[in-house]
TORLO-627159 format. One record per atom (N, C-alpha, C): residue in one letter; z, x, y. Coordinates in steps of 0.2 Angstrom, whole numbers, padded with zeros to 4 digits, always signed. Example, Ala and Ser with C-alpha at 12.3 -4.5 7.8 and 13.67 -1.06 7.14 Angstrom:
A+0039+0066-0028 A+0039+0062-0022 A+0039+0066-0016 S+0035+0064-0011 S+0036+0068-0005 S+0039+0064+0000 
END
This chain:
X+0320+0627+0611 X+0320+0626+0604 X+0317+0632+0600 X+0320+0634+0594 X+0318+0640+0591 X+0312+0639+0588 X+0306+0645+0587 X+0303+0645+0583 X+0304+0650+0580 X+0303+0647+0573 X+0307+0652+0568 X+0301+0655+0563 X+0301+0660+0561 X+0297+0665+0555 X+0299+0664+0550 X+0302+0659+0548 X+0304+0658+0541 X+0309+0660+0536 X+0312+0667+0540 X+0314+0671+0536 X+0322+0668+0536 X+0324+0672+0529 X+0332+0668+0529 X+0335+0670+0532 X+0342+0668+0534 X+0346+0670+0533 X+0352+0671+0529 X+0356+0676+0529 X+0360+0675+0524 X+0369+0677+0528 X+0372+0671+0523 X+0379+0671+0526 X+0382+0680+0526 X+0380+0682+0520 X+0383+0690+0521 X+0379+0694+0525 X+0376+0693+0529 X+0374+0696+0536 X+0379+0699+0542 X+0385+0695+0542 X+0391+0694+0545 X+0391+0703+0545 X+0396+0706+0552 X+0398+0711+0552 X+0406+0712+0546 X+0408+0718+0544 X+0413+0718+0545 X+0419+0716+0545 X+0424+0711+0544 X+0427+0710+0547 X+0435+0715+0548 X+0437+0712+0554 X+0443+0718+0556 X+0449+0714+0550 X+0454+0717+0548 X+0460+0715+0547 X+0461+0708+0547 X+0464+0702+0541 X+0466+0699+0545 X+0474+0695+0549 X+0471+0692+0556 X+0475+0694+0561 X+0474+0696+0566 X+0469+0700+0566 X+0463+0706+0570 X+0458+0703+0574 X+0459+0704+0581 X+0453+0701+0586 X+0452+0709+0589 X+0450+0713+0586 X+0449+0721+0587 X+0447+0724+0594 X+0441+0718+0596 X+0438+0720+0603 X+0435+0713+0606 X+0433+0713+0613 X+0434+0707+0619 X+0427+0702+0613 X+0424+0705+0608 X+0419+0703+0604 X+0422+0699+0598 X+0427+0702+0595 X+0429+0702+0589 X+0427+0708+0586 X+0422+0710+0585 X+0419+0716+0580 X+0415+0720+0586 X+0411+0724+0584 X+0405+0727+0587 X+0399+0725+0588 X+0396+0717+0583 X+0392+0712+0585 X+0393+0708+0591 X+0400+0708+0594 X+0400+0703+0598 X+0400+0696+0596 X+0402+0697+0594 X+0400+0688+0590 X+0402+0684+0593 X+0410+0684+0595 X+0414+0678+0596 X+0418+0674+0591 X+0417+0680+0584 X+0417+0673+0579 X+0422+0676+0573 X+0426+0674+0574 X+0432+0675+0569 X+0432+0673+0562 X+0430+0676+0556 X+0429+0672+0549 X+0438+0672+0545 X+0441+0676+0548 X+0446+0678+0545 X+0453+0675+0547 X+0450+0667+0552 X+0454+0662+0552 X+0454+0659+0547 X+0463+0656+0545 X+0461+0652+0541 X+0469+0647+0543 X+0473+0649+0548 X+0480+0640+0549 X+0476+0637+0553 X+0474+0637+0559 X+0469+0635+0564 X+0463+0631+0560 X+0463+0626+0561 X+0457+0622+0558 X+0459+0614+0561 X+0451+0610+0557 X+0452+0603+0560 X+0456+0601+0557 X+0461+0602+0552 X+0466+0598+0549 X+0474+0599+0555 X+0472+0605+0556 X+0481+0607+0560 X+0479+0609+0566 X+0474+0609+0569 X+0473+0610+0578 X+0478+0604+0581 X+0477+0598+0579 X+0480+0594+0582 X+0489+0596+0584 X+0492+0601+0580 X+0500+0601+0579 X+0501+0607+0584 X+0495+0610+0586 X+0496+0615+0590 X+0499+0615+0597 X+0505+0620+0598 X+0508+0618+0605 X+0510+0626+0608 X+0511+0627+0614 X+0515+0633+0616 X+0519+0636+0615 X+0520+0641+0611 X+0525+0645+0610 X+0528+0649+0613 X+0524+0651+0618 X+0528+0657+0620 X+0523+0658+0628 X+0526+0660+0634 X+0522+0662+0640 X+0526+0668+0641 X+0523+0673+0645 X+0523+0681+0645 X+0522+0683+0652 X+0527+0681+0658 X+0524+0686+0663 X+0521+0690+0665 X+0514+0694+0667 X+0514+0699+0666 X+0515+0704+0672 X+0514+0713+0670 X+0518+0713+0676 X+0515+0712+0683 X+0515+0714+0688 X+0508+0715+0694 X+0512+0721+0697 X+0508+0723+0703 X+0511+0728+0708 X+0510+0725+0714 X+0513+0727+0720 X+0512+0725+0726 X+0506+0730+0730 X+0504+0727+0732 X+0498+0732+0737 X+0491+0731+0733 X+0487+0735+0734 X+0480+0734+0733 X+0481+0736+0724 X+0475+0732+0718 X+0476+0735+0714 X+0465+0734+0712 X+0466+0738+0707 X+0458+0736+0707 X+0456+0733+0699 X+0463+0734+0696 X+0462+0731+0689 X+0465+0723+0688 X+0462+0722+0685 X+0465+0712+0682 X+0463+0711+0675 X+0470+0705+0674 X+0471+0703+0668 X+0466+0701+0666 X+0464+0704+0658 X+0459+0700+0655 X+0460+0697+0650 X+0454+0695+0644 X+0458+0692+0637 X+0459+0698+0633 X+0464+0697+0628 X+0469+0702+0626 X+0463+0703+0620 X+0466+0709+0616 X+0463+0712+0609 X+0471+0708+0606 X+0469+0706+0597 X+0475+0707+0595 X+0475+0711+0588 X+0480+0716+0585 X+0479+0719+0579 X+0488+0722+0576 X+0489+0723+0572 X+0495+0723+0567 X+0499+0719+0569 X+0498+0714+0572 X+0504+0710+0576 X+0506+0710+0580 X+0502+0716+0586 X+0502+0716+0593 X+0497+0714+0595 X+0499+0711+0603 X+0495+0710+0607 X+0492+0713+0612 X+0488+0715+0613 X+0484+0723+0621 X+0484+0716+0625 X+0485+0719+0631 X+0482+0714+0638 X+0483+0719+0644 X+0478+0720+0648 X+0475+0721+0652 X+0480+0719+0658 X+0482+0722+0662 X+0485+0718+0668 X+0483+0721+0676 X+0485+0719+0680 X+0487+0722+0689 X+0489+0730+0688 X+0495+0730+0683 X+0496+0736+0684 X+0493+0742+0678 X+0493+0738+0673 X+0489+0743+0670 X+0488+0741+0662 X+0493+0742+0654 X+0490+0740+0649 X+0495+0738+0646 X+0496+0732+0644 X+0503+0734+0639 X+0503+0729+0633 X+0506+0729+0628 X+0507+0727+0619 X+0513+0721+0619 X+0512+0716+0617 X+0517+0713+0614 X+0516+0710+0609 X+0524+0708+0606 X+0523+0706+0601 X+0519+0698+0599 X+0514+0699+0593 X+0511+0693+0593 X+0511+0687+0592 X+0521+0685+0589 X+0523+0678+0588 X+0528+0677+0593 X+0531+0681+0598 X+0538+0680+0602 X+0531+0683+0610 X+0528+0686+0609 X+0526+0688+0617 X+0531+0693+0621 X+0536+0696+0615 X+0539+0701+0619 X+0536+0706+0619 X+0538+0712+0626 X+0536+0718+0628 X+0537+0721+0622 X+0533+0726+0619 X+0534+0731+0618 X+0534+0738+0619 X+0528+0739+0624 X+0525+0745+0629 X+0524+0742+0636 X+0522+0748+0640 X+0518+0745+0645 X+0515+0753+0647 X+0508+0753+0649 X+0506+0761+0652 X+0504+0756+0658 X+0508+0761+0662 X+0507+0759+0673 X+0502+0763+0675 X+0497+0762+0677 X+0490+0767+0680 X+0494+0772+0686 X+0494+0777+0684 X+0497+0782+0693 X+0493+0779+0699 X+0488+0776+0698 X+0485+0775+0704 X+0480+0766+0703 X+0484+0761+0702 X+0481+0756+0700 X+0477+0752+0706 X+0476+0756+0714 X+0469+0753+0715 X+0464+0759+0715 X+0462+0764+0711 X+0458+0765+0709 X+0456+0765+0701 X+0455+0759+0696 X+0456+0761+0690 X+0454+0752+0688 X+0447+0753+0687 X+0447+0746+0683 X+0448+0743+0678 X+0447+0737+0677 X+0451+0734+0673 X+0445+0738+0665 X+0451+0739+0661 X+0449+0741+0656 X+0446+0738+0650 X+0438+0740+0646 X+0436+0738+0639 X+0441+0741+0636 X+0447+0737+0628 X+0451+0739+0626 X+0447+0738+0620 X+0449+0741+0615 X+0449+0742+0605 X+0453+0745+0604 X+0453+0741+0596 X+0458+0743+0591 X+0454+0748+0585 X+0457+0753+0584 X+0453+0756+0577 X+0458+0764+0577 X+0459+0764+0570 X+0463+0769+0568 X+0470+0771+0570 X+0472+0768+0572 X+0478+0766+0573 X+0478+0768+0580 X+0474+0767+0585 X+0473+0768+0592 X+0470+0763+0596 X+0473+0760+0603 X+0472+0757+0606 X+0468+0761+0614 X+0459+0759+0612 X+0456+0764+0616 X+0454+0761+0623 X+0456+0761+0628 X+0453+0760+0635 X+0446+0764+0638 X+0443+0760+0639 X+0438+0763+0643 X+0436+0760+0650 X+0437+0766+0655 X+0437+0760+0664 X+0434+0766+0666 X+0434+0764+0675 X+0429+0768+0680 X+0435+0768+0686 X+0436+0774+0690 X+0435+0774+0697 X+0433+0768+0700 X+0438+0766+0706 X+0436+0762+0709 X+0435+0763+0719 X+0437+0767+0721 X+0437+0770+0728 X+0428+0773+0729 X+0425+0775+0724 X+0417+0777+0727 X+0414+0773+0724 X+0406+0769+0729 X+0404+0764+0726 X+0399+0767+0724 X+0398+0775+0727 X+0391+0778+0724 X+0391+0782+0717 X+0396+0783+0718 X+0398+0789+0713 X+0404+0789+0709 X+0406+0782+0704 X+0411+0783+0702 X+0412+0785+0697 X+0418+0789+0693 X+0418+0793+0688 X+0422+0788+0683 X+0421+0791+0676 X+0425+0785+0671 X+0429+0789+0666 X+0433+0787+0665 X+0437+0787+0658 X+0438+0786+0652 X+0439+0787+0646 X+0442+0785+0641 X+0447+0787+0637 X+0453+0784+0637 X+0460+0784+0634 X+0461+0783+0628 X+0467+0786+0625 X+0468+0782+0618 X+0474+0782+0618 X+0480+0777+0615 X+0486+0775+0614 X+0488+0775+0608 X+0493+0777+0605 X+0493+0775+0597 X+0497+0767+0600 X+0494+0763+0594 X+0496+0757+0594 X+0503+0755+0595 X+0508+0760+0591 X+0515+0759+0591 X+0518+0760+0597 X+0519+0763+0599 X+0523+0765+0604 X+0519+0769+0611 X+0514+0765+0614 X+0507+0766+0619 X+0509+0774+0621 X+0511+0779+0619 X+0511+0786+0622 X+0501+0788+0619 X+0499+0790+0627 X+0493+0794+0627 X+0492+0800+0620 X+0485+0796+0618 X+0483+0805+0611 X+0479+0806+0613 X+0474+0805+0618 X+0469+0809+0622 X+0466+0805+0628 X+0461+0808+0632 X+0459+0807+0636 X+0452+0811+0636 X+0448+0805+0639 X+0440+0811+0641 X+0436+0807+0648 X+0436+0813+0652 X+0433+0811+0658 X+0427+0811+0658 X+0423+0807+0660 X+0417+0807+0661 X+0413+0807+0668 X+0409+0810+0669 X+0405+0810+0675 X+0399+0803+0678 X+0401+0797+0674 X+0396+0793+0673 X+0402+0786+0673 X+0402+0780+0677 X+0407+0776+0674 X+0405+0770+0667 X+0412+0770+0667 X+0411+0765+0659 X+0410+0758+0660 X+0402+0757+0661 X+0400+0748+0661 X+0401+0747+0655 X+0401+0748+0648 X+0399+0745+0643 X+0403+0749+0638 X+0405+0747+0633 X+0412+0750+0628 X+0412+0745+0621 X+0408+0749+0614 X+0408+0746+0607 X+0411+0752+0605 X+0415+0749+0599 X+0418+0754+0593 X+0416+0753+0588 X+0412+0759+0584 X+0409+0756+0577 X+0409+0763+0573 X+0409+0761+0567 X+0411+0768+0564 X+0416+0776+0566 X+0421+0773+0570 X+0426+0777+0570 X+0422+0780+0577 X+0418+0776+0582 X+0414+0780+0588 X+0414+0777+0592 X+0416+0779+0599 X+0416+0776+0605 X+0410+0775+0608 X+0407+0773+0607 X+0399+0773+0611 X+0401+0770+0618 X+0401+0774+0626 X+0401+0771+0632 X+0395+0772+0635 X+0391+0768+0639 X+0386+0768+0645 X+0387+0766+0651 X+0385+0768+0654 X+0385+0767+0662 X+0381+0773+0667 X+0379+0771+0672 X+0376+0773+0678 X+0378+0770+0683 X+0377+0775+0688 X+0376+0772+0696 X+0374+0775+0701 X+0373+0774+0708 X+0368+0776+0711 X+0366+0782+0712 X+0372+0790+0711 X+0373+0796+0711 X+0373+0799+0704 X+0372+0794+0697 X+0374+0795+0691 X+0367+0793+0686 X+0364+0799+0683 X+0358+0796+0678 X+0362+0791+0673 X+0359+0788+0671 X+0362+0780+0666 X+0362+0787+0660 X+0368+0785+0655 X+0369+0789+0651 X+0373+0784+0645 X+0371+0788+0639 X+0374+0783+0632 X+0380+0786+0630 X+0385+0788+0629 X+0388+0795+0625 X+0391+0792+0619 X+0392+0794+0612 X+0395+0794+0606 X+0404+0798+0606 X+0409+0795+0607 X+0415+0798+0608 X+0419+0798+0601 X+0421+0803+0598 X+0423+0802+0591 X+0431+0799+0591 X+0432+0794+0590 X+0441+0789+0590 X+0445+0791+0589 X+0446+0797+0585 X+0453+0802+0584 X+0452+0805+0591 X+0449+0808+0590 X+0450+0816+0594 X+0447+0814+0602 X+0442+0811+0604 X+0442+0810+0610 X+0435+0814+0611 X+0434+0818+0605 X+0428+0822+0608 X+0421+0820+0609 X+0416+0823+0611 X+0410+0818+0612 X+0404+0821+0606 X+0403+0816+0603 X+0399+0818+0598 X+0392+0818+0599 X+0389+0815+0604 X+0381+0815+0606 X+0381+0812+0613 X+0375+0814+0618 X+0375+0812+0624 X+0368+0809+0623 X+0366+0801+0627 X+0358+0802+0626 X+0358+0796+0635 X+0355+0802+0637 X+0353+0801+0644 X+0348+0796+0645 X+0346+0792+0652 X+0341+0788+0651 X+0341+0783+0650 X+0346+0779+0646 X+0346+0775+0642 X+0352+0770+0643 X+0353+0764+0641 X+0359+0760+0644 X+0360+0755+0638 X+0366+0755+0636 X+0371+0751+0631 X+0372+0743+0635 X+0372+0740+0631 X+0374+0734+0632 X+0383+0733+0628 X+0383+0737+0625 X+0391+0736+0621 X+0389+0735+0612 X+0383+0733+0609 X+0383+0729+0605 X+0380+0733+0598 X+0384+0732+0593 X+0381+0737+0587 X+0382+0733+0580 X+0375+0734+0577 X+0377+0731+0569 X+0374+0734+0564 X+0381+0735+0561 X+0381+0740+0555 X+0380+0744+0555 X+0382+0749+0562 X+0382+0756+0563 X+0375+0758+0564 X+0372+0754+0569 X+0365+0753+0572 X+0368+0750+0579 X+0365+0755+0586 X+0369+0754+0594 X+0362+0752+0596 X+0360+0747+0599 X+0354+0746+0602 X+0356+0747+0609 X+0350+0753+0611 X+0350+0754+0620 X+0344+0752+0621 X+0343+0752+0629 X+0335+0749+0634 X+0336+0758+0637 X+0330+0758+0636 X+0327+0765+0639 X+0325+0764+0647 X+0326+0768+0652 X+0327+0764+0660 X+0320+0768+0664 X+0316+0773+0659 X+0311+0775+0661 X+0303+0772+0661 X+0306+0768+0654 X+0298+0766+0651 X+0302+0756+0648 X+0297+0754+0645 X+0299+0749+0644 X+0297+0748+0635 X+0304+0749+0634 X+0308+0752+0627 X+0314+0751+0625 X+0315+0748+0619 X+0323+0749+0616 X+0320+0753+0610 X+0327+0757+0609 X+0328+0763+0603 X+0335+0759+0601 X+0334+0759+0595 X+0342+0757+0590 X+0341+0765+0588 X+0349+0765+0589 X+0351+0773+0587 X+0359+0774+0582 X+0358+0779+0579 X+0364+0779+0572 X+0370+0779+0577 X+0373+0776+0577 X+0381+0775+0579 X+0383+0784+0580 X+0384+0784+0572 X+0388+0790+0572 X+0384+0796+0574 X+0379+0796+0575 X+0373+0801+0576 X+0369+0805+0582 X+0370+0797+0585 X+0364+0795+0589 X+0356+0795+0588 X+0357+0798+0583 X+0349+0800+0581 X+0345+0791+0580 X+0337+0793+0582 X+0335+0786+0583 X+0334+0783+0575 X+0333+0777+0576 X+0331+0773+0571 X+0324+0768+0570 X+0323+0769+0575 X+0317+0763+0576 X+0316+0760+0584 X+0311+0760+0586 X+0308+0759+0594 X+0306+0752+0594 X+0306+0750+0599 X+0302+0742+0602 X+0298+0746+0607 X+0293+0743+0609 X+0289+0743+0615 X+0290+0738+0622 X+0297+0736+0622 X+0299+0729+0626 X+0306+0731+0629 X+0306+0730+0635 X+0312+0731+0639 X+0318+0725+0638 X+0322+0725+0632 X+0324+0717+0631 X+0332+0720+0630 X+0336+0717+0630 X+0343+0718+0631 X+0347+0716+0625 X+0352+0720+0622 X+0357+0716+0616 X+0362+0712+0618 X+0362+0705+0616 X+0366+0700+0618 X+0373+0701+0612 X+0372+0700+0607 X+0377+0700+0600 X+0373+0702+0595 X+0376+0704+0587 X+0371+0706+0582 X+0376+0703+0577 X+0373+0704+0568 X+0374+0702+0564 X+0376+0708+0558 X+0378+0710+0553 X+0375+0713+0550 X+0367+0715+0550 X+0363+0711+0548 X+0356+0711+0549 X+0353+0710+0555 X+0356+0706+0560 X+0352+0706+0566 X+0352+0706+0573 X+0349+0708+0575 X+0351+0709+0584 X+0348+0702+0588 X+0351+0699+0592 X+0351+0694+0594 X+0348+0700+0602 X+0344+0697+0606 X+0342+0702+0611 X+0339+0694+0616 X+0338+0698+0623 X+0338+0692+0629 X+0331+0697+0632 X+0326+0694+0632 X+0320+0696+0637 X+0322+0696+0646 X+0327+0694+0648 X+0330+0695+0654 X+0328+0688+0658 X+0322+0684+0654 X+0321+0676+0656 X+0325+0671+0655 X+0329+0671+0650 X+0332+0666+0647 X+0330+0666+0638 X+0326+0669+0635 X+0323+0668+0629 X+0327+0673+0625 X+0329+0670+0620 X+0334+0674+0616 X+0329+0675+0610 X+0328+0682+0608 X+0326+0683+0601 X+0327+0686+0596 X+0327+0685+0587 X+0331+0687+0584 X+0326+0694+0580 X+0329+0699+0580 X+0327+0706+0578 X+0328+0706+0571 X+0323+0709+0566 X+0329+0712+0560 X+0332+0720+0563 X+0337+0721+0562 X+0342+0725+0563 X+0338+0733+0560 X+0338+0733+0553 X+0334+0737+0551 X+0327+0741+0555 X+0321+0736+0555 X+0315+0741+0558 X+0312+0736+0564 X+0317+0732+0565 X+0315+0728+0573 X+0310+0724+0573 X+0309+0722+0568 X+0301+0717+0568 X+0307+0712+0572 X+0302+0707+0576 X+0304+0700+0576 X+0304+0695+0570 X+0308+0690+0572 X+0309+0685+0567 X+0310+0677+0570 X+0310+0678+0577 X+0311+0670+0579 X+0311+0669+0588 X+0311+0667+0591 X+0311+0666+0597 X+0314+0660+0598 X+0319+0658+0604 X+0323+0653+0606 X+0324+0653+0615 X+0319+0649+0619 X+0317+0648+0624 X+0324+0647+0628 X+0326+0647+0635 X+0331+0646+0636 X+0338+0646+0633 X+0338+0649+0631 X+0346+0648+0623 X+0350+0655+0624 X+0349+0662+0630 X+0350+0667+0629 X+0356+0666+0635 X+0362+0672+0635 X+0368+0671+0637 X+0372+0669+0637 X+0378+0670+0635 X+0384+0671+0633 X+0386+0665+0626 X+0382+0668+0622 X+0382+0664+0615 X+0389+0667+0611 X+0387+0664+0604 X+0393+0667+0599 X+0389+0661+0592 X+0391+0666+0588 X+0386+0664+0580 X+0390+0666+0575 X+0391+0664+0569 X+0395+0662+0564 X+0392+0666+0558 X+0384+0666+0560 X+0379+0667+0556 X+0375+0659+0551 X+0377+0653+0553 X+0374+0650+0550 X+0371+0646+0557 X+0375+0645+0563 X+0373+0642+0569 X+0375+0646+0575 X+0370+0648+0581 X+0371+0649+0586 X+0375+0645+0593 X+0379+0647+0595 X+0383+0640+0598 X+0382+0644+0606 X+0377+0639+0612 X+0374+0641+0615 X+0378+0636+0622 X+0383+0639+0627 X+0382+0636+0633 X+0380+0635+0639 X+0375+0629+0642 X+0373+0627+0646 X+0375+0622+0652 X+0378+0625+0655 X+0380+0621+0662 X+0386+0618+0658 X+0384+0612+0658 X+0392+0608+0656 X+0390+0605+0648 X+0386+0607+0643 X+0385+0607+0637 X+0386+0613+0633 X+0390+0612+0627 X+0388+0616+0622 X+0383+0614+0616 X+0378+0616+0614 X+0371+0617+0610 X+0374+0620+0605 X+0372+0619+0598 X+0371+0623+0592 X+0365+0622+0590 X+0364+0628+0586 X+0356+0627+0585 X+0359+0632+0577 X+0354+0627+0575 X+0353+0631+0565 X+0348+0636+0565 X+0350+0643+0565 X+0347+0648+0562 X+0340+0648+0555 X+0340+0644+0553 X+0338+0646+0547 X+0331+0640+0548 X+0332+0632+0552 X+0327+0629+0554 X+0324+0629+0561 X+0327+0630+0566 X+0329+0631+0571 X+0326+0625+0576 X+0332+0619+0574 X+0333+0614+0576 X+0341+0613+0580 X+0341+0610+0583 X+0345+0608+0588 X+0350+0606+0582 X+0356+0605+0579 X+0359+0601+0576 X+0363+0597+0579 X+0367+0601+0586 X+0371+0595+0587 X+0373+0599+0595 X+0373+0594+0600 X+0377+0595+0608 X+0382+0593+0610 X+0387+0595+0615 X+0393+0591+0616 X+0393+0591+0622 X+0395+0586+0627 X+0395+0587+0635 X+0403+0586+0636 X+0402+0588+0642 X+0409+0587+0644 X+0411+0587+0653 X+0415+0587+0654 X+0414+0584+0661 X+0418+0589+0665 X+0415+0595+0664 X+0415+0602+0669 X+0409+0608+0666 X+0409+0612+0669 X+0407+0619+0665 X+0411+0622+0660 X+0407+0622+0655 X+0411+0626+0650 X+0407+0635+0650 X+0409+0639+0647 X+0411+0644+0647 X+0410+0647+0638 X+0410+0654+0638 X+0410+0656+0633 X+0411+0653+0626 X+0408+0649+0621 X+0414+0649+0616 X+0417+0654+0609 X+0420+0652+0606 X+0423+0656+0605 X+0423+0651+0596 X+0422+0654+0590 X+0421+0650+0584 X+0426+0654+0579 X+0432+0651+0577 X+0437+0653+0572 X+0437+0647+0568 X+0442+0646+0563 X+0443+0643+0560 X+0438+0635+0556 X+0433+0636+0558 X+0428+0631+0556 X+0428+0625+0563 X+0431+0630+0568 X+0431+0627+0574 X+0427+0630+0581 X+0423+0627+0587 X+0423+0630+0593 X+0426+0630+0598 X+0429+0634+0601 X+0431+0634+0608 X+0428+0634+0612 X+0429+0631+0619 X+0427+0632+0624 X+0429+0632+0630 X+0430+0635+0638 X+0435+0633+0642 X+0430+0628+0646 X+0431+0621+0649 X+0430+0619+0652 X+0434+0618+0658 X+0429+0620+0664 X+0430+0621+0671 X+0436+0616+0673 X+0441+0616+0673 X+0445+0613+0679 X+0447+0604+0675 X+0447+0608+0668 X+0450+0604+0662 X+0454+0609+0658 X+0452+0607+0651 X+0454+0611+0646 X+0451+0616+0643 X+0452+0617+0638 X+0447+0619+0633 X+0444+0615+0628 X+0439+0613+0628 X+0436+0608+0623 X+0436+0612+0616 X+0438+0609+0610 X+0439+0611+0604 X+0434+0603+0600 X+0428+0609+0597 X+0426+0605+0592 X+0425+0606+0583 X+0420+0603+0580 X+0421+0604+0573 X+0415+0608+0573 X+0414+0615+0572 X+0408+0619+0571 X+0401+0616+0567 X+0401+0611+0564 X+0397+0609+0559 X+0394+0606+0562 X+0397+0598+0566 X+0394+0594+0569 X+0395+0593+0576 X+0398+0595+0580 X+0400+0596+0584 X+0406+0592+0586 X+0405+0586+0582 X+0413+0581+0584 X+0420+0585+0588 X+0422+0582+0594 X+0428+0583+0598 X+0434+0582+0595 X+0439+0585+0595 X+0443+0585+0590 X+0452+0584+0595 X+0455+0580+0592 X+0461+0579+0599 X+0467+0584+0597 X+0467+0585+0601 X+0475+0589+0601 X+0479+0590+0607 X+0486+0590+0607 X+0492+0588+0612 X+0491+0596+0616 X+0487+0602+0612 X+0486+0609+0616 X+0481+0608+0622 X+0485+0612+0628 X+0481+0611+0634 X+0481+0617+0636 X+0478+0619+0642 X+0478+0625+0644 X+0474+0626+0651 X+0475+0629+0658 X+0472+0629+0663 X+0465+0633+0661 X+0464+0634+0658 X+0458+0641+0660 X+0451+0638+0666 X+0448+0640+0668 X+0441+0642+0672 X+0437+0645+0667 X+0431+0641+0669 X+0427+0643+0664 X+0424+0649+0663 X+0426+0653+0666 X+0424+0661+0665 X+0430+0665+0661 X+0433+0660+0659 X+0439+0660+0651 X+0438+0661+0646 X+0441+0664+0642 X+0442+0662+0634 X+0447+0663+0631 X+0447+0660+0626 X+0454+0663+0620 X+0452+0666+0615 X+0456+0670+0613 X+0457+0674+0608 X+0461+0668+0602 X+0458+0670+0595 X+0462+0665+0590 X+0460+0672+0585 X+0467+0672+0583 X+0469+0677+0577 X+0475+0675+0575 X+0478+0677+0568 X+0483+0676+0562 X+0487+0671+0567 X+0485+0664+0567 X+0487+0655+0567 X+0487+0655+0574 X+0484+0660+0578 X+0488+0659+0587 X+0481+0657+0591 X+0481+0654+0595 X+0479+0654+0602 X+0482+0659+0607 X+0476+0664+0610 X+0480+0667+0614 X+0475+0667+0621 X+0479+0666+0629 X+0476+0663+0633 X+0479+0670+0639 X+0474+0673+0644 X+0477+0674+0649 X+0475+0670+0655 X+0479+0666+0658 X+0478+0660+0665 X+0483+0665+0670 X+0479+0668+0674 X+0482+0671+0683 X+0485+0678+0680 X+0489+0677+0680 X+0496+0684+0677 X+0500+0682+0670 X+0499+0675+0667 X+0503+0675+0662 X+0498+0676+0655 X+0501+0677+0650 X+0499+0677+0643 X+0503+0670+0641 X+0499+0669+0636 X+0502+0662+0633 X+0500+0664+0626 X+0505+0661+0621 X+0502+0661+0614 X+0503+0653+0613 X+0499+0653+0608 X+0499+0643+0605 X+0502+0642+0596 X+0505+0640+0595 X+0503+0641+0587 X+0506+0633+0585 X+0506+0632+0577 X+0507+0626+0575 X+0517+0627+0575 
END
C-alpha cells in the first residue's frame, strides 16, 4: 500500500506526447509509461466491434539467428518490427511490406531497441558471438525507405536505449567493458557526451536521464542533452518509468518509490508495487501473478483489482482502457477507472511476456513470427 506525502499530482505531469498514431518507442515516450493519451477510436464504447484485420508473416532465416521478433514501434503510419532476420516497416492499416533491412550476419546481432524521431528509425543492439566482450551498435534508417543515415559502434553493448531530446542515450556493460552512459545526437550519429561508471535504465523525464552509479551507492539524474549532472541521491535505486515531474524508481526489493523529477526529494513509497508497471498519471496499474492492481496516486489506496485465470503480463493503458496479456488466454482488457472487464469477440494467443501496441484505432500484436493488426 502506498504511503503518500501528500503532495499532488498533477494530470499535466504526463511526458510529451509523440504524434497522434505514434507509439515512438517499446515505452510509448521516454517515461516509459506504457500509456498512450493520444488514443481516442479504441475505447469502452467500440472495443467490443474489434476484429483482425490483417496478419503479416514475418520474414525468418534458416540456420542460427540471434535476433527475435519483438512488439513493433508504430509512427507516420508505419509499423517497425523487429524480426529473425532483421528490421522491417509496414504499412499500418493493410500490414504490407514496405522495407526490410536483412542483418549480414543475423546470428551475431540482437534483437534490436527501435525509436521513432526525426524522421529516423533508430536501432540499438549488441554482438552476440562474445559473452565477454560484446560490442554494440547504433543505426539509423530514414523512416521512408529503411536505407541506412548512419551508424556508430561502440566498444560497450547496447542493454538499454531512450530517445529524448533529439538524443540517443545508450548503457551497457559487460565483463571486459567498464558500464558506460553515452549521449548519441539522432541526426548525425555523433556522440555527444560519454559518462562512465554509471548504468541507464532506458528511462527519461523531461529531458532529465536518471542513471545508478556502479561504484558507490548513488543515482545522478543527468541533462539529456548534456549530460551534465542535475541532482544526486545517496541510494542505489533503479528507474522503472517517469512522468513529466516524476521518476518512479525500484529499491531492487519490490518497493517502488515516487521521486520529484526536478531535485529528487521523495514523495511516496509503495511496498511490493515495483515491476513492470505502466501509469496514466492519475493511477498506477501494477501486475502481480495473476492480478492486475491500480492504485491512486494522489491517495494512495488500492482502488480497484482484477484476477484472472493465468499470469498476466505488462499492461499497457490507451484509450480509457487497460490491456493485459494473460497467460495461455487472452488479453484481458479492462475499464481504466474501475477496473470492470470489458467483452469483446478480439482474441489473441499472446504469453504473458506479451504486449500490444494500440495507436491511431489498431491493436497491434507480434505472436511467434506473425504481426497482427486489430481494428474496428
Amino acid at each position: 500500500m502506498f504511503v503518500s506525502s501528500g503532495l499532488a499530482w498533477g494530470l499535466a505531469a504526463l511526458l510529451v506526447a509523440p504524434a497522434p498514431g505514434a507509439w515512438n518507442q517499446p515505452g510509448y515516450g521516454p517515461g516509459q509509461t506504457y500509456y498512450n493519451p493520444a488514443e481516442t477510436v479504441l475505447n469502452a464504447g467500440t472495443i467490443g466491434k474489434v476484429t483482425d484485420r490483417f496478419t503479416t508473416d514475418l520474414p525468418s532465416v534458416d540456420g542460427e539467428t540471434c535476433t527475435r521478433p519483438a512488439p513493433p514501434v508504430v509512427s507516420g503510419g508505419r509499423v517497425f518490427v523487429a524480426d529473425t532476420s532483421g528490421i522491417g516497416a509496414y504499412a499500418a492499416g493493410t500490414g504490407k511490406r514496405l522495407w526490410q533491412h536483412t542483418w549480414p550476419n543475423p546470428e551475431d546481432e540482437s534483437t534490436p531497441y527501435l525509436a521513432v524521431s526525426n524522421g529516423l528509425l533508430v536501432a540499438g543492439n549488441s554482438g552476440c558471438q562474445s559473452a565477454s566482450d560484446p560490442n554494440g551498435t547504433v543505426r539509423a534508417f530514414s523512416v521512408t525507405d529503411g536505407k541506412q543515415r548512419w551508424s556508430q559502434q561502440l566498444d560497450t553493448p547496447v542493454d538499454t536505449m531512450v530517445v529524448d531530446r533529439s538524443v540517443v542515450a545508450v548503457g551497457g556493460d559487460s565483463a571486459s567493458d567498464l558500464a558506460t552512459v553515452r549521449g548519441l545526437d539522432v541526426t548525425t550519429g555523433r556522440i555527444r557526451w560519454t559518462l562512465p561508471r554509471l548504468t541507464s535504465p532506458g528511462v527519461s523525464s523531461n529531458g532529465r536521464l536518471l542513471l545508478t552509479r556502479t561504484t558507490a551507492a548513488q543515482m545522478v539524474a543527468v541533462n539529456v542533452t548534456t549530460g551534465k549532472p542535475l541532482w544526486t541521491r545517496p541510494q542505489k535505486w533503479y528507474a522503472e518509468m517517469a512522468t513529466a515531474d516524476r521518476f518512479f524508481v525500484t529499491n531492487g526489493a519490490g518497493t517502488l518509490i515516487s521521486l520529484n523529477a526536478a531535485t529528487g526529494a521523495s514523495q511516496w513509497t509503495a511496498p511490493k508495487a515495483s515491476g513492470r508497471n505502466a501509469t496514466d498519471g492519475r493511477r498506477i496499474y501494477h501486475p502481480d501473478h495473476n492480478t492486475v492492481e491500480a492504485f491512486d496516486v494522489k491517495t494512495g489506496k488500492r482502488v480497484w483489482w482484477r484476477t484472472f485465470l493465468g499470469e498476466v503480463g505488462r499492461p499497457v493503458r490507451a484509450g480509457g482502457l487497460v490491456y493485459a496479456a494473460v497467460e495461455g488466454k487472452t488479453v484481458g482488457i479492462m475499464n481504466a477507472a474501475n477496473g470492470r472487464p470489458l467483452p469483446t469477440k478480439w482474441t489473441s494467443n499472446l504469453a504473458a511476456t506479451n504486449r500490444v501496441t494500440v495507436a491511431g484505432g489498431h491493436i497491434y500484436t507480434v505472436a511467434g513470427n506473425t504481426l497482427t493488426g486489430s481494428a474496428l
